[in-house]
gemmi code that builds the backbone of each chain (N, CA, C; Angstrom):
import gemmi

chains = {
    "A": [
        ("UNK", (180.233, 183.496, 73.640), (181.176, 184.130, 72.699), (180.615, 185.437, 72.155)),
        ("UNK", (178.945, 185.724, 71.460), (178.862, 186.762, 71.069), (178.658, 187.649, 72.556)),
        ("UNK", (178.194, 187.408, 73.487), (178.164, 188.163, 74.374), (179.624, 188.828, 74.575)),
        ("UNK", (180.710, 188.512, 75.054), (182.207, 188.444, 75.023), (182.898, 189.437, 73.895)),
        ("UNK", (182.445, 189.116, 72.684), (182.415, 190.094, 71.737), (182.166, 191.350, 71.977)),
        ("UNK", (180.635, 191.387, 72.101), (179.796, 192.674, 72.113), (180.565, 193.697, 73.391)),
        ("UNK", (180.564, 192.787, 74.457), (181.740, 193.836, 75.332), (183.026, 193.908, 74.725)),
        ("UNK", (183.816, 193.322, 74.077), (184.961, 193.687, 73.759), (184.407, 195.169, 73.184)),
        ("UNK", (183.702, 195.072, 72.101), (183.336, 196.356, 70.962), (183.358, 197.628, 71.947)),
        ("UNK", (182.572, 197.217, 73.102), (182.406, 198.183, 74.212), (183.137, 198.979, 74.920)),
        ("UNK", (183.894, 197.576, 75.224), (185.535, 198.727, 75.921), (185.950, 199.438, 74.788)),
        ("UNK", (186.150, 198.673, 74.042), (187.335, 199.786, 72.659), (186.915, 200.601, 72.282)),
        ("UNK", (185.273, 200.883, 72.381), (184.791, 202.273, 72.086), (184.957, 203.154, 73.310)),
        ("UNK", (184.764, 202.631, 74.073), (185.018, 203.278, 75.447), (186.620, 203.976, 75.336)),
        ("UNK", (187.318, 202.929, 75.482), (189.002, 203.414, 75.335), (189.172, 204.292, 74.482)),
        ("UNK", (188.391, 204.359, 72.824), (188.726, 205.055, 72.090), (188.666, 206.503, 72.347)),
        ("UNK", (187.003, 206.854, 72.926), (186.683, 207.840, 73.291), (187.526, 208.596, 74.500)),
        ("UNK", (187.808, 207.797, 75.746), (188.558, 208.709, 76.506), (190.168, 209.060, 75.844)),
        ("UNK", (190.528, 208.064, 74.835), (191.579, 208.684, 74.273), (191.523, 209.691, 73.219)),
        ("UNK", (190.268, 209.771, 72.393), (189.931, 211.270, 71.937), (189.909, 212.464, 73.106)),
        ("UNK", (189.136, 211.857, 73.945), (188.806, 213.433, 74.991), (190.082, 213.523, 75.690)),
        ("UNK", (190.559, 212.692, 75.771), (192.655, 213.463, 76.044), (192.959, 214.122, 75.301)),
        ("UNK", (193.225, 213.735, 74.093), (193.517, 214.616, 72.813), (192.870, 216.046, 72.784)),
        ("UNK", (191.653, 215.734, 72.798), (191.094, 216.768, 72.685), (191.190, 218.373, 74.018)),
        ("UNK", (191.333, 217.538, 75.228), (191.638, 218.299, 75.995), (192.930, 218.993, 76.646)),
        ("UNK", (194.017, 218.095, 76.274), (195.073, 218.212, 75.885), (195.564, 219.315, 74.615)),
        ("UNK", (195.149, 219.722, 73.359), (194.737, 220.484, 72.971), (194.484, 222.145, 72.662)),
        ("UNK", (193.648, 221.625, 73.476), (192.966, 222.735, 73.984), (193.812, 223.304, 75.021)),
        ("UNK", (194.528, 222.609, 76.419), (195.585, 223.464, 76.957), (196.406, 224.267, 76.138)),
        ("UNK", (196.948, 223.138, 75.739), (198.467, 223.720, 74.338), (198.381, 224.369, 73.523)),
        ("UNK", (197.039, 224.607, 73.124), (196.841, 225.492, 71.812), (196.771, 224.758, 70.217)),
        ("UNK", (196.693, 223.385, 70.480), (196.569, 222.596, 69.005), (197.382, 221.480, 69.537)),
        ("UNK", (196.945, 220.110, 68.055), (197.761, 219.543, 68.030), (199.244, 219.357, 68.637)),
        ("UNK", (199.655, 220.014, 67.957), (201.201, 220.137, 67.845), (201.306, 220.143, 69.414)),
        ("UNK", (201.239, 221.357, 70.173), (200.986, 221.690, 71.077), (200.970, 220.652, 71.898)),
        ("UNK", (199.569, 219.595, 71.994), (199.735, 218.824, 72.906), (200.547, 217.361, 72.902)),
        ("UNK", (200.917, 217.528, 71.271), (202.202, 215.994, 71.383), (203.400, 217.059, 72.423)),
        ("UNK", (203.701, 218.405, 71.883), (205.074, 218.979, 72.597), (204.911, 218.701, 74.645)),
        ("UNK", (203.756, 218.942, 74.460), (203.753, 218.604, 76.311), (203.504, 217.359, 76.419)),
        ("UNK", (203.289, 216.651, 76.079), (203.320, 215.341, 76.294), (204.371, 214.353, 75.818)),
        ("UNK", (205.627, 214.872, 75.339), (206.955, 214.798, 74.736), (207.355, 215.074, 75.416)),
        ("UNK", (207.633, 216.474, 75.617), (208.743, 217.335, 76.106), (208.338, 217.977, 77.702)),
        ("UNK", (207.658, 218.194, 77.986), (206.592, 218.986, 79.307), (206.589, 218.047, 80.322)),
        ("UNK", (205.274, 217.390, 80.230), (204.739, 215.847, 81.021), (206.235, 215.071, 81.729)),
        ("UNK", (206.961, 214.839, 81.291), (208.232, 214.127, 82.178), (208.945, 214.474, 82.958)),
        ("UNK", (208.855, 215.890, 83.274), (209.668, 216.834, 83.465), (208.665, 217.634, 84.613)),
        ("UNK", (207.329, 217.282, 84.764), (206.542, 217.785, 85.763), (206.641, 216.858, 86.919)),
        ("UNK", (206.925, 218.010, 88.029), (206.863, 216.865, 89.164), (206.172, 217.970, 89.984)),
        ("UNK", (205.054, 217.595, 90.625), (204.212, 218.185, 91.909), (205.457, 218.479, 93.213)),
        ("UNK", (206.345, 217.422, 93.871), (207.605, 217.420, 94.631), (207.057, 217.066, 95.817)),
        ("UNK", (207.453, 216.730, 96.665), (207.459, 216.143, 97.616), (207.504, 217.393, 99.095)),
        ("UNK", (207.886, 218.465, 98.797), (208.140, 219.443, 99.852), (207.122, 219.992, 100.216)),
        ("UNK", (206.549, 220.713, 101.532), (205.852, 221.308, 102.245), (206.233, 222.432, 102.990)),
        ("UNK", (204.929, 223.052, 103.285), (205.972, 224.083, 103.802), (206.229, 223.815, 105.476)),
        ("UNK", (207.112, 224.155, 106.177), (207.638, 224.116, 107.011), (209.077, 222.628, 107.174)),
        ("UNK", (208.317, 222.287, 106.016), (209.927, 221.575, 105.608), (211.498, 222.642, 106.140)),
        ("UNK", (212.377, 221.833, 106.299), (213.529, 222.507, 106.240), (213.544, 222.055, 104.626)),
        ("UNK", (214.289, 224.204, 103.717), (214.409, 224.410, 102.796), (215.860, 223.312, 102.144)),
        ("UNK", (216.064, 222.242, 101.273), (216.729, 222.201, 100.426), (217.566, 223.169, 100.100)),
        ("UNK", (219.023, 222.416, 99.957), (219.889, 223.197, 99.737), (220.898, 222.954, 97.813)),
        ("UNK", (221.373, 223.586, 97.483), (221.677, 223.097, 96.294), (222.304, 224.280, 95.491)),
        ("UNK", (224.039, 223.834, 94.997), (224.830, 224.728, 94.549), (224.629, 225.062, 93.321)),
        ("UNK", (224.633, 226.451, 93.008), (224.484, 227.072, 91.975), (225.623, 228.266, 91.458)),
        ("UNK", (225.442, 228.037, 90.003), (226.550, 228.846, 89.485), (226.465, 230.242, 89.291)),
        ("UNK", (226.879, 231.198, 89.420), (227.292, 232.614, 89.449), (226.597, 232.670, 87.899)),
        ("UNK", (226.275, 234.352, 87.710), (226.168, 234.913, 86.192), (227.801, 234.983, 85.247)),
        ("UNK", (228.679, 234.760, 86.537), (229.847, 235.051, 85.843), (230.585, 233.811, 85.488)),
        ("UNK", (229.812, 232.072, 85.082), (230.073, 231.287, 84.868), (231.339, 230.789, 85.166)),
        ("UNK", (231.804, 231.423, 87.109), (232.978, 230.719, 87.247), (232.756, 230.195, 89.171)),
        ("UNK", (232.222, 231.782, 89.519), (231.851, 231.403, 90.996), (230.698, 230.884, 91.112)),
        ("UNK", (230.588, 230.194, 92.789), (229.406, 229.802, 93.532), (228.917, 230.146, 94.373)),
        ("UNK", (227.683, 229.155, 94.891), (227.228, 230.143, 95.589), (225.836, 229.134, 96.233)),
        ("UNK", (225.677, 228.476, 97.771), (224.962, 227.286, 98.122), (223.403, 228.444, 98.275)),
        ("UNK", (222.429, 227.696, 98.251), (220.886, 229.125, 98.499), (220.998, 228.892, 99.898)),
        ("UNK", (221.812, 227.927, 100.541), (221.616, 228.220, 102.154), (222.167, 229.304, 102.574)),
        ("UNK", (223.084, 229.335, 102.207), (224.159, 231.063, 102.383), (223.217, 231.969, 102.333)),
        ("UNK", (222.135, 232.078, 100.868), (221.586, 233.482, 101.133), (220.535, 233.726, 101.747)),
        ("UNK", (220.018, 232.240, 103.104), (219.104, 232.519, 103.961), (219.794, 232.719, 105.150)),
        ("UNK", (218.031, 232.811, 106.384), (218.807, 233.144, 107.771), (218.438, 234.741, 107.996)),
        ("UNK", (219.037, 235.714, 107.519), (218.954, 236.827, 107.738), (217.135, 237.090, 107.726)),
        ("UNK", (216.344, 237.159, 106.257), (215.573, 237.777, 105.920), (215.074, 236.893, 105.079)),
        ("UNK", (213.250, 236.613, 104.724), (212.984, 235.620, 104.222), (213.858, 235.522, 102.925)),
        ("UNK", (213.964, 234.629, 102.183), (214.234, 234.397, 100.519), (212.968, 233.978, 99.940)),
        ("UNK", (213.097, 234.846, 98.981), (211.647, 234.153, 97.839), (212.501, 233.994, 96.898)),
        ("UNK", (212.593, 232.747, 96.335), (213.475, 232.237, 95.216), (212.060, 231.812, 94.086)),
        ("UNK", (212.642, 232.365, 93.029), (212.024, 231.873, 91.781), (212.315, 231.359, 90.916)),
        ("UNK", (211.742, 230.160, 90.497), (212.510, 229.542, 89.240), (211.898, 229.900, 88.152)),
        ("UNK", (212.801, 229.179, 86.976), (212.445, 229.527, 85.398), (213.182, 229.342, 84.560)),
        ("UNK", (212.955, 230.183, 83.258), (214.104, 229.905, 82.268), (213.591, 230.731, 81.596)),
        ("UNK", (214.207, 231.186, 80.268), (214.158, 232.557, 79.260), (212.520, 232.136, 78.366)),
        ("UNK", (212.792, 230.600, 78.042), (212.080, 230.545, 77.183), (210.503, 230.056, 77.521)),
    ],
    "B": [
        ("UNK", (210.029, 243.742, 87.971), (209.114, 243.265, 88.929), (208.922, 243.760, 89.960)),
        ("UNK", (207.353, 244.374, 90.333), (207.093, 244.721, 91.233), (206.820, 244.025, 92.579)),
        ("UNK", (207.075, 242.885, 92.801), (207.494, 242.412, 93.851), (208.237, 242.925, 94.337)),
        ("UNK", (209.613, 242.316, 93.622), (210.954, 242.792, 94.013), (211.662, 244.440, 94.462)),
        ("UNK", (210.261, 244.862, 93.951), (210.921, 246.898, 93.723), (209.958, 246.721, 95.381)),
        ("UNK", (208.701, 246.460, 95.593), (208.402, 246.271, 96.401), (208.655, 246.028, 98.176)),
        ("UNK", (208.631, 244.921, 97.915), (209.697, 244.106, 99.320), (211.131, 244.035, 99.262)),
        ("UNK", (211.459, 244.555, 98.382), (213.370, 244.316, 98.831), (213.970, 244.475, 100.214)),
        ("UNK", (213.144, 245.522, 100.669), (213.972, 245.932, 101.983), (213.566, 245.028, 102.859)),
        ("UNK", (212.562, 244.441, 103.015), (212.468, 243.128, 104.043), (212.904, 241.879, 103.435)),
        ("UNK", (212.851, 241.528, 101.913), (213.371, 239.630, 101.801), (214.077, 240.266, 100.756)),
        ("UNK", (214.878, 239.005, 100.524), (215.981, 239.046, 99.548), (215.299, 238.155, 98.466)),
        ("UNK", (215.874, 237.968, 97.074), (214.851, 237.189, 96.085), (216.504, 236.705, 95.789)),
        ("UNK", (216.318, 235.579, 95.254), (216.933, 234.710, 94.410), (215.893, 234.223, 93.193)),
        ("UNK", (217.016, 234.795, 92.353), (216.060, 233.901, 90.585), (217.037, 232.455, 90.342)),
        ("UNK", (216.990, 231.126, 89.795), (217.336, 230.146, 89.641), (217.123, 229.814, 88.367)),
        ("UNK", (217.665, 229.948, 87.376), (218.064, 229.276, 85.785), (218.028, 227.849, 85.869)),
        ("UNK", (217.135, 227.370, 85.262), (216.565, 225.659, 85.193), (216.166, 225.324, 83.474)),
        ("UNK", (216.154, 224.410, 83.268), (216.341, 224.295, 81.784), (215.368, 224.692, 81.403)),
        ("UNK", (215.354, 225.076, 79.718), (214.492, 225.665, 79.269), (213.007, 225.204, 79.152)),
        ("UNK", (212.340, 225.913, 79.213), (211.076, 225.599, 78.955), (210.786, 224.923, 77.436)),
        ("UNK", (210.904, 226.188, 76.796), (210.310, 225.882, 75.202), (211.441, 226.196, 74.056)),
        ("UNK", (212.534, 225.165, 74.634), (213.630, 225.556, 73.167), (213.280, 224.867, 71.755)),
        ("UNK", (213.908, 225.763, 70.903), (213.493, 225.449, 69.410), (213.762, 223.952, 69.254)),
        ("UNK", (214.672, 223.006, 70.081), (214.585, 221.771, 69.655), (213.503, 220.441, 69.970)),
        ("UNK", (213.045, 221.426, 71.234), (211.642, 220.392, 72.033), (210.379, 221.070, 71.265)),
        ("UNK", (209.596, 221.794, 72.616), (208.065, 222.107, 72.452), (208.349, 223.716, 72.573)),
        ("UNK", (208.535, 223.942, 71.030), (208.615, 225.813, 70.885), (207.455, 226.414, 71.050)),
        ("UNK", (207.265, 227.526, 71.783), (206.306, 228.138, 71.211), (205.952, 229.432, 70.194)),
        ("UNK", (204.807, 229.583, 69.814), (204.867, 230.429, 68.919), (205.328, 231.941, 69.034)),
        ("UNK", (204.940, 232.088, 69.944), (205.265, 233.562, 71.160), (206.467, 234.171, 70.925)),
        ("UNK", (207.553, 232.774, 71.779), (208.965, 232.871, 71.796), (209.839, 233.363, 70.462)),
        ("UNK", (209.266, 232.637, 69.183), (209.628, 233.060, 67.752), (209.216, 234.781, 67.674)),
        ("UNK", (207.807, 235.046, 67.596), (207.602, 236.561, 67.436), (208.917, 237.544, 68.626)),
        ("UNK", (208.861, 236.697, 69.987), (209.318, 238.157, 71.051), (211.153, 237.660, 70.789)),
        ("UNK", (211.176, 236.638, 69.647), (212.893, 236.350, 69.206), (213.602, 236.243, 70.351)),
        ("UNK", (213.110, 234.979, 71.326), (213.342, 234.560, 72.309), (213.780, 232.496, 72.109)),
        ("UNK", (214.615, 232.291, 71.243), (214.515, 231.240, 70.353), (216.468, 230.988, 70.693)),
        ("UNK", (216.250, 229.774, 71.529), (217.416, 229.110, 72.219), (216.697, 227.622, 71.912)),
        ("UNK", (218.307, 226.859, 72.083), (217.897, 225.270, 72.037), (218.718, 224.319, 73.342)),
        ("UNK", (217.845, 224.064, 73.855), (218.011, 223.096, 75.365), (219.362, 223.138, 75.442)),
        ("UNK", (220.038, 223.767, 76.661), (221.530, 224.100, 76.297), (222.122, 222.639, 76.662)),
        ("UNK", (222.911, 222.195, 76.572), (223.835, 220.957, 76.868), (224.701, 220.477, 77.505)),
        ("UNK", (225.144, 222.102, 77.489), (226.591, 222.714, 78.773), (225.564, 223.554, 79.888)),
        ("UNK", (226.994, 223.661, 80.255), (226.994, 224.546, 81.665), (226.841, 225.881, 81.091)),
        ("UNK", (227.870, 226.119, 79.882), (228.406, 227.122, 79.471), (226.808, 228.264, 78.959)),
        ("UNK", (226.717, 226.653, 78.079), (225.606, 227.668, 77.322), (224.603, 228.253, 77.833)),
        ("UNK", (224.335, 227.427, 79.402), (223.190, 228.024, 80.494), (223.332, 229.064, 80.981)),
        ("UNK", (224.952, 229.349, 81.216), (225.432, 230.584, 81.963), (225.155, 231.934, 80.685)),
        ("UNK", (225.009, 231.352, 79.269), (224.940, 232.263, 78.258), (223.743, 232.750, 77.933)),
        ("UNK", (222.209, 231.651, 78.140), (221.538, 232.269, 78.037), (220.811, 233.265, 79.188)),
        ("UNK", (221.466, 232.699, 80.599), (220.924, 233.262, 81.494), (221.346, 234.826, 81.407)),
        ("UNK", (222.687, 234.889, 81.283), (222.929, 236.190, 80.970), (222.381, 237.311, 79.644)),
        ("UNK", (221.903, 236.499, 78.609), (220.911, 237.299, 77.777), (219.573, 237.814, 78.337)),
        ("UNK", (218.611, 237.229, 79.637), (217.843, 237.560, 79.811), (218.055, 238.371, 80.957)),
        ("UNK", (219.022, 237.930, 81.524), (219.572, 239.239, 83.027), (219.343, 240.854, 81.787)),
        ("UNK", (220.024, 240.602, 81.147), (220.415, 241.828, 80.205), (219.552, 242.250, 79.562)),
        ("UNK", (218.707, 241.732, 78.870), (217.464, 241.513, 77.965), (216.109, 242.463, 78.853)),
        ("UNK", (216.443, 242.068, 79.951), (215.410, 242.531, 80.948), (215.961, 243.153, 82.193)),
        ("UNK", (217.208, 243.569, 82.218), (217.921, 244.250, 83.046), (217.341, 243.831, 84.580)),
        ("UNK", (217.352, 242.462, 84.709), (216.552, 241.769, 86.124), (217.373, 241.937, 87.092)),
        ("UNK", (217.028, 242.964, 87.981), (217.305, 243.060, 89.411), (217.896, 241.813, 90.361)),
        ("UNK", (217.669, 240.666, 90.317), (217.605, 240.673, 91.583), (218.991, 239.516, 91.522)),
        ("UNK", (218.999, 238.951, 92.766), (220.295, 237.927, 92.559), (219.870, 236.535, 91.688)),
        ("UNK", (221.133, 235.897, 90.899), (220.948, 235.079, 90.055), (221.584, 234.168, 90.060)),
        ("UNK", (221.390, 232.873, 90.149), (221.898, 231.665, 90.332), (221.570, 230.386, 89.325)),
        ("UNK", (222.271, 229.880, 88.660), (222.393, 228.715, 87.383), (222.283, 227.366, 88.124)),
        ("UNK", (221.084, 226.394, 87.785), (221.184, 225.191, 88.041), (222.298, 224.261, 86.991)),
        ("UNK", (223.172, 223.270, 87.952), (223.891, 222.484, 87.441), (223.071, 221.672, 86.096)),
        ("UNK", (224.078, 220.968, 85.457), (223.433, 220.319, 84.558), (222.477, 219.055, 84.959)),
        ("UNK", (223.307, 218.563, 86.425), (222.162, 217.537, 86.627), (221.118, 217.944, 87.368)),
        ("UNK", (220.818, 219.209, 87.078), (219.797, 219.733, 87.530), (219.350, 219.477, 89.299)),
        ("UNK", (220.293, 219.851, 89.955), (220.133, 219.252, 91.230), (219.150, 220.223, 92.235)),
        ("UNK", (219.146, 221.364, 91.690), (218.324, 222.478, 92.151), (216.785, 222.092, 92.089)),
        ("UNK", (216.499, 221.988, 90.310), (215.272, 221.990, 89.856), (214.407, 220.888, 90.480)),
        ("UNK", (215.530, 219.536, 91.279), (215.026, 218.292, 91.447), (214.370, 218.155, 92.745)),
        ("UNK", (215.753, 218.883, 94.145), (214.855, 219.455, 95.024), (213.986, 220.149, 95.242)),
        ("UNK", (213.695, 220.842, 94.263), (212.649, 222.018, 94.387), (211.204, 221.625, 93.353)),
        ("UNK", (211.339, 220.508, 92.533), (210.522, 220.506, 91.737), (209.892, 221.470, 91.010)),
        ("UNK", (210.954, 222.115, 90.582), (210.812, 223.423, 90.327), (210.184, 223.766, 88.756)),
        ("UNK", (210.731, 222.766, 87.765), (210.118, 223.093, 86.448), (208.878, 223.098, 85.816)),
        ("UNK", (208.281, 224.081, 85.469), (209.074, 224.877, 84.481), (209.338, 226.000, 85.068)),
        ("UNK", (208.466, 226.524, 86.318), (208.534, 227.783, 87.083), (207.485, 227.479, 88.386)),
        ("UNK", (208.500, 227.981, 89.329), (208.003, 227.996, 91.120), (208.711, 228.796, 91.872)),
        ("UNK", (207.553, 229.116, 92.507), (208.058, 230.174, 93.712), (207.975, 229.647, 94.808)),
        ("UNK", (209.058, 229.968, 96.039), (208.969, 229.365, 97.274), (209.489, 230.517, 97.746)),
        ("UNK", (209.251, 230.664, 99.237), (209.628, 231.261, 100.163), (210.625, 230.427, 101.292)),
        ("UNK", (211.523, 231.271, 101.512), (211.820, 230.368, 102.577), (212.301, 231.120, 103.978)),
        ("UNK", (211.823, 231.088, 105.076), (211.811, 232.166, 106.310), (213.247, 231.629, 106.819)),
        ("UNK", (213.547, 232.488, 107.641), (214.570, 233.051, 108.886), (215.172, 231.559, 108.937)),
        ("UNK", (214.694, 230.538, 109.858), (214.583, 229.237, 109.962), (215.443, 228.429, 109.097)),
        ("UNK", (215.254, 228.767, 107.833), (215.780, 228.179, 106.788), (214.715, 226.851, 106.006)),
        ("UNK", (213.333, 227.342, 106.645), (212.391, 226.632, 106.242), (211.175, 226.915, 105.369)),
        ("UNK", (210.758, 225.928, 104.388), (209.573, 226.344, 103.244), (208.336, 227.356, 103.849)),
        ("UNK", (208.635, 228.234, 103.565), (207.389, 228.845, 104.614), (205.981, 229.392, 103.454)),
        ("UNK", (206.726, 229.035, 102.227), (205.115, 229.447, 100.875), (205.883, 228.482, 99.751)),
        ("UNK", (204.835, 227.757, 99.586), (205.470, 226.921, 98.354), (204.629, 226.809, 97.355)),
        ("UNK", (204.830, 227.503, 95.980), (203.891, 227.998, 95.242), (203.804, 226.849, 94.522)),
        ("UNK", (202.869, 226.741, 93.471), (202.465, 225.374, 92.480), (202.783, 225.724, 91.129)),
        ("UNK", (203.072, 224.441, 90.881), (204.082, 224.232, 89.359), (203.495, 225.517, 88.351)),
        ("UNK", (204.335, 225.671, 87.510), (203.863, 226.649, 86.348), (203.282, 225.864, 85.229)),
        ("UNK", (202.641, 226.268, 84.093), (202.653, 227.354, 83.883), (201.437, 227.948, 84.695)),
        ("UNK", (200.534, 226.322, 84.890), (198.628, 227.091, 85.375), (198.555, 227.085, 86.493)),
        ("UNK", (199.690, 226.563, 87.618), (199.334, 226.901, 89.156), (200.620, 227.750, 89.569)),
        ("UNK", (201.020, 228.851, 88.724), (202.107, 229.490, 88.829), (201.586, 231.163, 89.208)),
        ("UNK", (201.351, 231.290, 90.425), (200.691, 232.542, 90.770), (201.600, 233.133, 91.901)),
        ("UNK", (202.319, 234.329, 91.021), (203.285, 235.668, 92.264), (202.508, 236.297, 93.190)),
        ("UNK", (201.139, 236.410, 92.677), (199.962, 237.257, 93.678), (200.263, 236.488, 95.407)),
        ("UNK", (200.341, 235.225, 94.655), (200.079, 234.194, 96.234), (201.645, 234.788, 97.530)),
        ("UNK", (202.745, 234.769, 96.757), (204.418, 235.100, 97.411), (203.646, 235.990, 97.729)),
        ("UNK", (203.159, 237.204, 96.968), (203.070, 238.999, 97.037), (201.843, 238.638, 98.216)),
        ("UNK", (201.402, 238.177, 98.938), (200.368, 237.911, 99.636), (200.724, 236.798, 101.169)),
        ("UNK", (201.580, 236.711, 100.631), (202.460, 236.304, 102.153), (203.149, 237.228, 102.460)),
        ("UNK", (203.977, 238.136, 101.756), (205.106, 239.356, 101.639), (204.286, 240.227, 102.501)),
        ("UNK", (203.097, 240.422, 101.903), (201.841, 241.642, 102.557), (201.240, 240.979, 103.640)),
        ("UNK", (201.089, 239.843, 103.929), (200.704, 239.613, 105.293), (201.661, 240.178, 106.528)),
        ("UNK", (203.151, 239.963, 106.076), (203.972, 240.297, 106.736), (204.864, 241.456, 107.393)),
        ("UNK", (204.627, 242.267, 105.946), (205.388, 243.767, 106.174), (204.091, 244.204, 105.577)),
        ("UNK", (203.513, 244.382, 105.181), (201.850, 245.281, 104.984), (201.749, 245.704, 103.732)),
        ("UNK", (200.394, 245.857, 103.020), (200.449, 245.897, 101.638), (201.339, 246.714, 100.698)),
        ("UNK", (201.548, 246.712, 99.653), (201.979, 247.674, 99.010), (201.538, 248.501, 97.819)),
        ("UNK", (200.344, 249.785, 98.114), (199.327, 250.024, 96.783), (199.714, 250.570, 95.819)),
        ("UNK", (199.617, 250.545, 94.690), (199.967, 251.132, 93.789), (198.626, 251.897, 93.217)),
        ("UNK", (199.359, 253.075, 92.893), (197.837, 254.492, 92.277), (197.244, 253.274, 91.231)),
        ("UNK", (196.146, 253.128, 90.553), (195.650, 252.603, 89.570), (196.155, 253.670, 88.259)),
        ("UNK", (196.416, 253.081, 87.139), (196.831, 253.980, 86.389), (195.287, 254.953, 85.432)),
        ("UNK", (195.750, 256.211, 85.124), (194.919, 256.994, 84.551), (194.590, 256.387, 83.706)),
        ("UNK", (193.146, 256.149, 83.279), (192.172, 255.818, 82.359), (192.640, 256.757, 81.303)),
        ("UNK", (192.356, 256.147, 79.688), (192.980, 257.123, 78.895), (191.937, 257.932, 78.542)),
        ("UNK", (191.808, 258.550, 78.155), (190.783, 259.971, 77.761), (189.686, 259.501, 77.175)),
        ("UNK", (188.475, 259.818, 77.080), (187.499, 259.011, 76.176), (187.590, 260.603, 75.103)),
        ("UNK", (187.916, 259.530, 73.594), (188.103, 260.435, 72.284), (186.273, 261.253, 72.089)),
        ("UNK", (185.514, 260.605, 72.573), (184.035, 260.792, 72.277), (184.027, 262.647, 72.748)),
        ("UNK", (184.946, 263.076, 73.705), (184.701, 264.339, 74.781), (185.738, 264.943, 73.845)),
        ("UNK", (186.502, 264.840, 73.514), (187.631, 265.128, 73.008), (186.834, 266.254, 71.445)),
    ],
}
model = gemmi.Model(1)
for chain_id, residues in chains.items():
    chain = gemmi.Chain(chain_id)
    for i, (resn, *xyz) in enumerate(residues, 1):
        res = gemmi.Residue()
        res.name, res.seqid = resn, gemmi.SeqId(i, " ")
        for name, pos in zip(("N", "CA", "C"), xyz):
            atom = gemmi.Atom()
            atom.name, atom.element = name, gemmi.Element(name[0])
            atom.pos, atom.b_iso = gemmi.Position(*pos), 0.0
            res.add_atom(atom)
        chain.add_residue(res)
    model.add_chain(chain)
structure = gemmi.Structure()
structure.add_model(model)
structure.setup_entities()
């Protein structure tokens, strides 16, 4: 039993610590606290590495015009000349 | 973007609107508040088509522009968020598939397939400013 103990104490210091040095390194990406609950909230779920390679055939997928009425598939605007498509957002 | 002013005449660019990165209702950043770049995760279609068009305008961005649906069907094939670059050749196949943003999000790498292909493109280094010491 005290043996059993004494490792319990062990892991949980153990656990504790690599869950500080997340925090802590986590952090330090984000720029603070705050920072690393927001990526690990909001960021982290939403990251995906993806499954594609290159020489994959490119995915295709309809998208809406600037003029929020026409379309427009990204296969259409290959074929001719490479496409370098970039993603993003404002913010 | 000097990519784009760059290579236009050999590839075509598509930009793709995918949800926001850092709206005021998730993980803002501080940045976005100072450069008054402060939107909240749009909900619609509408409002995507609204902010995309503030930054077409905002930044008078060249190139062609395309809005992911709400169920994000773009961002999902492409694993695209928060920001990625891909190439895609003649074929209609991945021919550079860049790594997630924000820390494996590098244009040098596209601009370096672009220049393997049609040949570099140098730009003068800009003039050093005067040293005041000579002055």
């Amino acid at each position: 039993m005290k043996l059993g103990g004494k490792l319990l104490k062990w892991v949980g210091a153990v656990v504790a610590l690599l869950i500080l040095a997340a925090v802590i390194g986590l952090s330090v990406m984000a720029g603070g606290i705050r920072g690393a609950y927001g990526m690990v909230r909001y960021a982290l779920p939403h990251m995906h590495r993806g499954t594609l390679r290159v020489g994959d055939n490119a995915p295709d997928a309809s998208l809406l015009a600037l003029d929020g009425s026409s379309r427009f598939h990204i296969r259409e605007r290959t074929g001719a000349r490479p496409l370098v498509i970039v993603f993003g957002s404002y913010t | 973007m000097k990519i784009y002013k760059d290579y236009k005449d050999h590839a075509d660019f598509l930009t793709v609107y995918v949800r926001e990165a850092h709206p005021t209702d998730e993980w803002q950043m501080k940045s976005n508040v100072k450069e008054d770049v402060c939107y909240a995760q749009p909900k619609t279609l509408e409002q995507r088509v609204a902010i995309a068009n503030d930054f077409v305008k905002r930044f008078n961005y060249p190139t062609q522009f395309g809005i992911d649906d709400m169920s994000n069907a773009a961002n999902d094939a492409y694993a695209a968020w928060p920001e990625r670059i891909y190439i895609i050749d003649e074929r209609g196949r991945i021919a550079y598939r860049g790594g997630m943003g924000p820390f494996n999000y590098h244009p040098e790498e596209a601009r370096a397939w672009l220049a393997a292909r049609y040949g570099e493109v140098k730009h003068e280094a800009s003039t050093p400013a005067p040293d005041k010491k000579n002055n």
